[in-house]
C-alpha positions in Angstrom: -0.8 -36.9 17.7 -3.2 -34.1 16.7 -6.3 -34.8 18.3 -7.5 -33.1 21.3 -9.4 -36.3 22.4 -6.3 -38.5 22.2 -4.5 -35.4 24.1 -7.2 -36.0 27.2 -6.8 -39.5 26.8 -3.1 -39.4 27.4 -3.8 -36.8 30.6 -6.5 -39.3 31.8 -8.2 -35.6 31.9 -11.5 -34.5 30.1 -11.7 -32.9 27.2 -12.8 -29.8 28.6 -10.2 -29.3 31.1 -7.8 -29.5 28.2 -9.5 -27.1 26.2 -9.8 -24.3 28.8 -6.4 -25.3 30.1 -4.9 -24.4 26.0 -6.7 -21.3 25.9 -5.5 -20.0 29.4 -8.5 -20.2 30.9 -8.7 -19.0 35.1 -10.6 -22.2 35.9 -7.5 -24.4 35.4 -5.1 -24.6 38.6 -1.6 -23.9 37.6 -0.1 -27.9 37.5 -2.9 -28.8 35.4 -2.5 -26.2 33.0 1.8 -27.4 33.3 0.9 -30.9 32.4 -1.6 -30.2 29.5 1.0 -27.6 28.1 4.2 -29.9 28.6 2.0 -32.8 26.7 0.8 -31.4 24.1 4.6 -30.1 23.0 5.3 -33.4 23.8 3.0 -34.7 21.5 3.1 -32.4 18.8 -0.4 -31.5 19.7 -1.9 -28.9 16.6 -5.2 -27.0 17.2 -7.8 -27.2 15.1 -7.6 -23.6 13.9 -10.8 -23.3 11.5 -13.2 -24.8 14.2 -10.7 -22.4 16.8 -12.1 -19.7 15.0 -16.0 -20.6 14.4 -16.6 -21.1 18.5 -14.8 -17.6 18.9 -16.2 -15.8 16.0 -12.8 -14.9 15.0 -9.9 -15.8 13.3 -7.1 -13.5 13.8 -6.0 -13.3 10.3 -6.0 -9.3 8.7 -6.0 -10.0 4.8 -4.2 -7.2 2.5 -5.2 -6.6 -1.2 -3.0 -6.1 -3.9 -2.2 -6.3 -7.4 0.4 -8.4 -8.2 2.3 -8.8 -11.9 6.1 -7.7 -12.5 4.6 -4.9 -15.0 2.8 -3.3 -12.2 5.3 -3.8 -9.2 8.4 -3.5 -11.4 10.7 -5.8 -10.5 12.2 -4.7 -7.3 9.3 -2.8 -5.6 10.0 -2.8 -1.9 6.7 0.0 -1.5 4.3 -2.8 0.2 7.2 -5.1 1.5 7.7 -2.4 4.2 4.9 -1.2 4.4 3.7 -5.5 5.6 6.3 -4.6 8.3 4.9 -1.8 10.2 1.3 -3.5 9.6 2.6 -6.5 11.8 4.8 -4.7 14.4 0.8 -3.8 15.1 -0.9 -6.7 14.7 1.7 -8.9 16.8 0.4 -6.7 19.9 -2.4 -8.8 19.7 -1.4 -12.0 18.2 -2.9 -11.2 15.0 -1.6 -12.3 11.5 -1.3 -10.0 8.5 -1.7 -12.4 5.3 -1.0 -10.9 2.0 -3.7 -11.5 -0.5 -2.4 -11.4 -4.1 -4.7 -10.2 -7.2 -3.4 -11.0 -10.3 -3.3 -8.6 -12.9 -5.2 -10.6 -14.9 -7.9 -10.9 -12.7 -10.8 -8.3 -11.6 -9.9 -7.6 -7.9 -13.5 -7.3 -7.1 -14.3 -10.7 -8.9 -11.2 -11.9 -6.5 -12.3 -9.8 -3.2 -15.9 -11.8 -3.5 -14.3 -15.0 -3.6 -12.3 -14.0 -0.4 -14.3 -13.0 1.6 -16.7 -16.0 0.8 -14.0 -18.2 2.5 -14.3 -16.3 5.5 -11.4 -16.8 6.7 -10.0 -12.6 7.7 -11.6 -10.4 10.6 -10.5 -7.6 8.6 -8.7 -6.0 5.2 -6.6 -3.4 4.0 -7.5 -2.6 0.2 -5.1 -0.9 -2.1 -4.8 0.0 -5.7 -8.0 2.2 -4.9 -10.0 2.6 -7.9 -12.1 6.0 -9.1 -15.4 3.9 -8.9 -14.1 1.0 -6.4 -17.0 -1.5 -5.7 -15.2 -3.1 -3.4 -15.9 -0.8 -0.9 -19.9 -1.2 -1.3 -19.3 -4.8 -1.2 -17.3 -4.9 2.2 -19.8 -2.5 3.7 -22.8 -4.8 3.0 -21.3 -7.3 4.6 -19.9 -5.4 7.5 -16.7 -6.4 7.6 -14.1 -3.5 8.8 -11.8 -2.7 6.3 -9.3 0.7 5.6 -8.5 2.0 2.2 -4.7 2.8 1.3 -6.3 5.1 -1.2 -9.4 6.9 -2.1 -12.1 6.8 -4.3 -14.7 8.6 -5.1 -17.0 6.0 -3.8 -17.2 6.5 -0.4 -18.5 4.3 2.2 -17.4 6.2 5.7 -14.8 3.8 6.0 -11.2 4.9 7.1 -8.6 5.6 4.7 -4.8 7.2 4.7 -3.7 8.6 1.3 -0.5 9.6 0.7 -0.3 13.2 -0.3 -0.4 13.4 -3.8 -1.6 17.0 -3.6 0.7 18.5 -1.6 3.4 16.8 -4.1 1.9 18.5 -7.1 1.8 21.8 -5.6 5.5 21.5 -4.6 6.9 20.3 -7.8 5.1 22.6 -9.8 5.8 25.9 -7.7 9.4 25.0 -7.9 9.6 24.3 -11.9 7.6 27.5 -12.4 9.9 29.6 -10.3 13.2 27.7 -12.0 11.3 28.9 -15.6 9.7 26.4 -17.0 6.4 26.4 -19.1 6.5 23.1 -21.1 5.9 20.6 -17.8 5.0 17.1 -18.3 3.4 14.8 -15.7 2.6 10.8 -15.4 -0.1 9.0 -14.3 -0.7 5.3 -14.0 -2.1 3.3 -17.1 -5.6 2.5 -15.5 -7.8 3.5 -13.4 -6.1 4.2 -9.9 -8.0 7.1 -8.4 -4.4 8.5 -7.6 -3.8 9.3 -11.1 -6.9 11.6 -11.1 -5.9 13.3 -7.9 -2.2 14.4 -9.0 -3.4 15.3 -12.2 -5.9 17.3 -11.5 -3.8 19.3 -8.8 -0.3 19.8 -11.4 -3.2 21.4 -13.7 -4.9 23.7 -10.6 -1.5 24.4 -9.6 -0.2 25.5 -13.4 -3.7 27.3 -14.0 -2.5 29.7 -10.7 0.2 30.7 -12.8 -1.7 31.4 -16.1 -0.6 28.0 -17.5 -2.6 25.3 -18.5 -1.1 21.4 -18.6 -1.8 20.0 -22.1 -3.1 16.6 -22.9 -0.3 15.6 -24.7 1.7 15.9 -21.6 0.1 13.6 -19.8 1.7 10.4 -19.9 0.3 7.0 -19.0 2.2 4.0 -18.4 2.7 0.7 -16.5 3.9 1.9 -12.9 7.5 -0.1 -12.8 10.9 0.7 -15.2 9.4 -0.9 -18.5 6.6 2.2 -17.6 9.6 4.6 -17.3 11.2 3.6 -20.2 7.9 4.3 -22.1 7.3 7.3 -21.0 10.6 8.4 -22.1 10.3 7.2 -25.7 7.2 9.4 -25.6 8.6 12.4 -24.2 11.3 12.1 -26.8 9.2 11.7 -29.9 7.0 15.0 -28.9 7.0 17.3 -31.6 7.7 20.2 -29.0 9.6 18.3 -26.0 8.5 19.5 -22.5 11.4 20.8 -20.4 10.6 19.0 -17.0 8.8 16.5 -16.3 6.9 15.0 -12.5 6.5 11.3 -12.0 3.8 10.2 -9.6 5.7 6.7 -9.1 8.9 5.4 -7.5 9.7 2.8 -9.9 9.8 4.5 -12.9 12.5 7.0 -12.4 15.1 4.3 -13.7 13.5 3.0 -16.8 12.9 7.1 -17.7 16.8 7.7 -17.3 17.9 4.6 -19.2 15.4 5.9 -22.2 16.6 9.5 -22.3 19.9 8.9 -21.6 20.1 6.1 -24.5 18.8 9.4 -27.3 21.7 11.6 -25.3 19.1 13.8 -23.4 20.6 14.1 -19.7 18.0 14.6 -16.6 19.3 17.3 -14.6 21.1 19.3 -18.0 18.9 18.7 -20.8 15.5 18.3 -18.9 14.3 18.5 -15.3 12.5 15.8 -13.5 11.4 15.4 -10.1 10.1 12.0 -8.7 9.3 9.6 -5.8 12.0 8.4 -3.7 13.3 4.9 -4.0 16.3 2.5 -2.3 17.1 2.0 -6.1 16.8 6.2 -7.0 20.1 6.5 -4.5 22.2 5.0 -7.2 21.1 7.3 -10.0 23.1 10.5 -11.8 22.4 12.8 -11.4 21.2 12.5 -8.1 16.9 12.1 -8.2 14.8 15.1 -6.5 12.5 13.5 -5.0 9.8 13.4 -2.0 10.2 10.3 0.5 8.0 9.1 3.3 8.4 6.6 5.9 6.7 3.4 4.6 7.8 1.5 7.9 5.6 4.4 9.7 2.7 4.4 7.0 2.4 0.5 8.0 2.0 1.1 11.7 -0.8 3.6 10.7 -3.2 1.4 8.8 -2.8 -0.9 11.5 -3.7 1.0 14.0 -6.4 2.6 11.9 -8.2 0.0 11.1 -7.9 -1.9 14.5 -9.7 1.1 15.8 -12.3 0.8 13.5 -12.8 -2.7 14.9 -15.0 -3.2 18.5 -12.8 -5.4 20.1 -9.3 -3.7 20.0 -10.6 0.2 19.9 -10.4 0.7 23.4 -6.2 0.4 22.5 -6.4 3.3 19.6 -9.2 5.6 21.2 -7.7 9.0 19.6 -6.7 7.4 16.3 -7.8 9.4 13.1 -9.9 7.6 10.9 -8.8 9.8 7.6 -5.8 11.5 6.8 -2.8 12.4 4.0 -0.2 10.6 4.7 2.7 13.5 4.2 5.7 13.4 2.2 8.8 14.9 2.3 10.9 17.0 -0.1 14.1 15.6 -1.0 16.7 18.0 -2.9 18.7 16.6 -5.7 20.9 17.1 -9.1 18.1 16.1 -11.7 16.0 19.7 -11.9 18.8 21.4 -12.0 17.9 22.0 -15.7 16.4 25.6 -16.7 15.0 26.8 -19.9 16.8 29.3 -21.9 
């Protein structure tokens, strides 16, 4: 019994007494309210959600864009899995839903973010996979809807954003393979064109020019950002007429596929060549041990929540101080695999 008419029928009540009386309104005295709450479980009453949502001008749903496809995500990602659950420790202080909204790699995610937001159907979206020249953002601030950017771009629309710190990464990595001797350093980027590929590359080449060294463009490698990429990247590194002597990979998946392919040709991270990555649960079972930089995704989560909700009119009273822009920090984990210096 789903209707709300039936549901006044069955009270002998009008159909605006039940309504206000669902949706706890003051008007309703307290055994009214009991009875039209104890029937409709009874009943198995189910509100009408859409038409909940066109008298309010809400629905309560957040959407959050990504890319989907195993040669992207890699086949046991858990980045955005809990990075969902700080978004939603968020949103369930105010009965909000986080919905994750899955581009396929096949697909152009502005093509896809059109046919979203046609349906109408989220208050409000977190974008990732930021592109260099992202047109989402133009399109989402057209239409005024309030959205945050796990990324940047160059096109900017004064909408919030958190980053992580890709920066501060490349200047750390680099000042610590320079000091340890080496010359030759390698980097990774991903295989299209994620605006996070420009910023760390372009910082590992500042960083290396402070020392009088320049990064080559033979040592920049592309690649799918999952273990297939890190095997790739490998072959490459191996078939280099002059191998580099460390190398810095920008993602957390591709660690493992890197160590399978070196390891398979006998070359041993951490002895034969030094690498430094992201951390990873799956990098904890890797020898020699991975250096690394972590960050707390649970935390990064709770932050693009809040963020974005007080970017929106009706909940920024509850985030008044919140910044709207930041670099999201990471921190330096120690380990066996640059252990490796240059003769």
């Amino acid at each position: 019994m789903k209707g709300i008419h039936l549901l006044a029928k069955h009270l002998n009540v009008s159909i605006g007494t039940v309504s206000r009386a669902l949706n706890g309104k003051p008007d309703v005295n307290a055994e009214t309210r009991k009875r039209v709450m104890e029937a409709a479980e009874e009943l198995g009453y189910v509100p009408n959600q859409s038409g909940r949502a066109l008298r309010k001008g809400a629905t309560g749903v957040i959407g959050f864009m990504m890319q989907t496809g195993s040669e992207i995500t890699g086949h046991g990602d858990t980045f955005f899995m809990s990075v969902f659950d700080g978004v939603q420790t968020v949103f369930a202080r105010h009965k909000l839903d986080l919905v994750a909204l899955l581009c396929s790699s096949q697909e152009d995610p502005y093509d896809y973010l059109r046919r979203i937001v046609a349906r109408g159907f989220a208050d409000g979206l977190i974008l990732s996979s930021t592109r260099r020249i992202d047109h989402r953002f133009d399109f989402l601030a057209k239409r005024k809807i309030p959205f945050i950017s796990l990324g940047r771009s160059l096109t900017d629309v004064g909408q919030p954003w958190i980053d992580l710190d890709f920066e501060g990464m490349a200047q750390a990595s680099i000042d610590r393979l320079v000091a340890k001797g080496h010359r030759r350093i390698a980097v990774t980027r991903p295989h299209d064109d994620t605006n996070l590929g420009y910023v760390f590359v372009e910082r590992c080449r500042q960083a290396l020019a402070n020392y009088g060294l320049a990064l080559e463009d033979d040592l920049i490698f592309r690649s799918m950002p999952s273990e297939a990429g890190g095997y790739q990247i490998a072959r490459a590194i191996l078939a280099c007429k002059e191998r580099p002597t460390a190398v810095v990979l920008v993602n957390e998946t591709i660690a493992i596929g890197l160590y399978r392919g070196l390891e398979e040709a006998g070359v041993k991270p951490g002895r034969d060549i030094a690498v430094i990555g992201r951390h990873s649960p799956h990098a904890r079972f890797l020898s020699p041990s991975l250096t690394s930089f972590s960050l707390n995704l649970h935390d990064l989560g709770i932050s693009l929540a809040e963020t974005l909700l007080a970017s929106m009119p009706l909940y920024a009273e509850s985030y008044p101080q919140d910044p709207s822009r930041r670099l999201w920090p990471m921190d330096f984990v120690p380990g066996e695999s640059d252990t490796f210096s240059p003769k």
